[in-house]
C-alpha positions in Angstrom: 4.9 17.4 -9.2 1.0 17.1 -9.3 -0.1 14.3 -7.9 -3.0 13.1 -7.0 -3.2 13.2 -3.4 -0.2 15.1 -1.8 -2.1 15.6 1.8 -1.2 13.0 4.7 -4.7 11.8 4.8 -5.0 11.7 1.4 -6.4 9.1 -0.8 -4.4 5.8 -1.0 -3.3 5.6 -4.7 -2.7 2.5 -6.6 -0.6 4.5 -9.5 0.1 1.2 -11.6 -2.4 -1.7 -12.6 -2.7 -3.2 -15.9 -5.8 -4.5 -15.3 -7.8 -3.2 -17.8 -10.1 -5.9 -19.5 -9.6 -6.3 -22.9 -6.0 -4.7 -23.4 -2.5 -5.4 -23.3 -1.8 -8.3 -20.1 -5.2 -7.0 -18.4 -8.0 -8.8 -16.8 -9.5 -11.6 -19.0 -12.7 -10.2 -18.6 -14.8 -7.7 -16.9 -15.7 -10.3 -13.8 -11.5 -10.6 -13.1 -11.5 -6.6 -13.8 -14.0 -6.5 -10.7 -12.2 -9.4 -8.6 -9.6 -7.3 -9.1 -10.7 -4.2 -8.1 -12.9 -5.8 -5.2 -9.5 -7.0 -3.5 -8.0 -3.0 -4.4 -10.5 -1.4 -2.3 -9.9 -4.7 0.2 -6.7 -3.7 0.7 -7.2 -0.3 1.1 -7.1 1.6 -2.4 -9.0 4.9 -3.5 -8.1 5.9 -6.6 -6.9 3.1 -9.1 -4.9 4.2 -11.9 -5.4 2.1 -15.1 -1.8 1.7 -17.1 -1.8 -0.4 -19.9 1.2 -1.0 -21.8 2.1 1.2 -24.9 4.7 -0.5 -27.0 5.5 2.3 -30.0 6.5 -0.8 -32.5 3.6 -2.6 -32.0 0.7 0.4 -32.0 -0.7 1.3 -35.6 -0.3 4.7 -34.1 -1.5 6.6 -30.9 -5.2 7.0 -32.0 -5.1 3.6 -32.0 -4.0 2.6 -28.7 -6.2 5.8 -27.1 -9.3 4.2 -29.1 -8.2 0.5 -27.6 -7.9 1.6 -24.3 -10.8 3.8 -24.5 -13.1 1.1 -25.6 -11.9 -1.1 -22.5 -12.5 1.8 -20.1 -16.1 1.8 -21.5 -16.9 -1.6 -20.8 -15.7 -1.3 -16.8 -16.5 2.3 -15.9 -19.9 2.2 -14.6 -18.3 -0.9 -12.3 -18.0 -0.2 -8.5 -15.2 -0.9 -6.6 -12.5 1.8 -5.5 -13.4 5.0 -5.0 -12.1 6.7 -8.6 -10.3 4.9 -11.3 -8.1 7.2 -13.8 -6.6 6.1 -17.3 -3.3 6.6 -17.6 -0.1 4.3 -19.5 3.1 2.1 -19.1 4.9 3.2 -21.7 7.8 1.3 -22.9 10.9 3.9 -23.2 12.0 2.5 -26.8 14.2 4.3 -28.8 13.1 8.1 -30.0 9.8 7.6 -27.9 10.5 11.2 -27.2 9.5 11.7 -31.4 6.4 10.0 -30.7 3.2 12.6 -31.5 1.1 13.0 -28.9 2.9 11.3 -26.0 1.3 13.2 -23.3 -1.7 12.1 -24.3 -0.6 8.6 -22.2 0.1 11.0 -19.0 -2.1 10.0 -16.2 -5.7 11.8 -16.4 -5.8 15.0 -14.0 -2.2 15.2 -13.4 1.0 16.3 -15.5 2.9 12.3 -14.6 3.5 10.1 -17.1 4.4 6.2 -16.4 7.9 5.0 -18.2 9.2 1.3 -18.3 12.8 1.6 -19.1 14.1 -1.9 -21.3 14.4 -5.1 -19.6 16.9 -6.6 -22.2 19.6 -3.7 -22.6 20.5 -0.4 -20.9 21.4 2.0 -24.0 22.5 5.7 -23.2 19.7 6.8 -26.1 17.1 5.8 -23.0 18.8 8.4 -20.9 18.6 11.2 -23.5 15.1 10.3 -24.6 14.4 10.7 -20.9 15.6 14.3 -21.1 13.9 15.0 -24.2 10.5 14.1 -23.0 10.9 16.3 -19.9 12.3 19.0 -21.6 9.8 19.0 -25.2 6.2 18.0 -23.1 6.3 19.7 -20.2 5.9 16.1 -18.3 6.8 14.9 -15.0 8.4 11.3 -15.3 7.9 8.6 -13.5 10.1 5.4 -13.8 8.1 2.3 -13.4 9.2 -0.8 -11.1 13.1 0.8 -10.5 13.6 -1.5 -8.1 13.6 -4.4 -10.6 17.1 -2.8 -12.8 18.8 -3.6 -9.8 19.1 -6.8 -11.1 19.1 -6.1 -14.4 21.7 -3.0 -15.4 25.2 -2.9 -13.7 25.8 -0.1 -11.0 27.2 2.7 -12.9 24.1 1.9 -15.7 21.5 2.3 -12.5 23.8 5.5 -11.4 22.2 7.1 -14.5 18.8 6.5 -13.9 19.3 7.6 -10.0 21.0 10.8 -11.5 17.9 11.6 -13.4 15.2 14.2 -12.3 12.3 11.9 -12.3 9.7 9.9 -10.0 10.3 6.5 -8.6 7.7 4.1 -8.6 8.0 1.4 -6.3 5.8 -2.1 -6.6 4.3 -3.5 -3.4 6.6 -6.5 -4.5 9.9 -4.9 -4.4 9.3 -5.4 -0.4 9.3 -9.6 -1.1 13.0 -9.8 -2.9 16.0 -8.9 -0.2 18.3 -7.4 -3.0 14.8 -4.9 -4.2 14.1 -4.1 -0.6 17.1 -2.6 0.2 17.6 -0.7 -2.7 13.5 0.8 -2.6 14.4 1.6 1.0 17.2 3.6 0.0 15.0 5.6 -2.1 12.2 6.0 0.7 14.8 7.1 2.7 17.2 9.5 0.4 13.9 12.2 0.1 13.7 11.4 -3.7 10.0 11.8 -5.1 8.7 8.3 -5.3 5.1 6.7 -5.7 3.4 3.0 -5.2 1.7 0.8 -7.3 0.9 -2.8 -7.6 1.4 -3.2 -10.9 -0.9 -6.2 -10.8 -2.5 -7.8 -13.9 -4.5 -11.2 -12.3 -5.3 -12.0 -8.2 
């Protein structure tokens, strides 16, 4: 998997923030963008990565979002606050995402990961085999955003097919605050999975 800081003493990585002003659930403007980013490097963050939402049936098409998000990166990237900040995506894992054109293009700059939100309303077993596809036809290293959250949402043998996938975890700083989340993210830390953190934080 690239990452991008494998070392020890690497960089502390926030590898999910929809903060981006402008787009999607981000900031409301560039001032929240920096209060944001101003409590990041607070806390300890180097390298911010910036994933807005991409939502297939409500993008005019990928040039579309890439010009959106491009646009909102302009008007923050001459800001200081972390270290680095790379543009990446949450993209929702709808149904034939893996037919979408140009889907690496929402991988996360300088590395071969790319950021999936499986559904909130329904587990389907189309997820699953989209999941494959994209691995298989891209050359991409997934990442499943938030897992900790389906434990409350999809029944076990459901989450027993995410788990059996060969993907990355990412974990929320949250998932530590619900008793239920914490014990399952724990068993991930532990099990020698691949995982990575985010905050996935989108206001203070």
């Amino acid at each position: 998997m690239t990452k991008i800081s494998d070392n020890e003493n690497g960089s502390l990585v926030d590898y999910h923030a929809d903060i981006l002003p402008g787009i999607d659930d981000g900031a409301k403007s560039v001032e929240e963008f920096m209060e944001m980013l101003q409590e990041s490097a607070r806390q300890g963050v180097q390298i911010q990565v910036l994933t807005p939402h991409f939502y297939r049936h409500k993008e005019e098409s990928v040039a579309t979002f890439l010009e959106k998000r491009q646009q909102a990166y302009e008007s923050i990237q001459h800001q200081t606050g972390v270290s680095e900040m790379r543009l990446g995506a949450e993209v929702a894992l709808e149904l034939d995402i893996s037919m979408c054109d140009n889907i690496e293009k929402r991988a996360i700059e300088g590395t071969g990961l790319i950021l999936l939100e499986p559904s909130y309303y329904r587990f389907h077993n189309l997820m699953v085999q989209d999941i494959y596809h994209l691995e298989r036809n891209f050359g991409l290293k997934l990442v499943l955003a938030h897992i900790h959250r389906y434990v409350r949402l999809y029944s076990k043998d459901q989450l027993a097919q995410l788990m059996a996938l060969n993907v990355v975890f990412q974990i929320n700083a949250d998932a530590f605050a619900n008793k239920k989340e914490c014990k399952f993210a724990k068993e991930i830390l532990e099990s020698g999975r691949e995982f990575i953190f985010g905050s996935d934080c989108y206001n203070m």
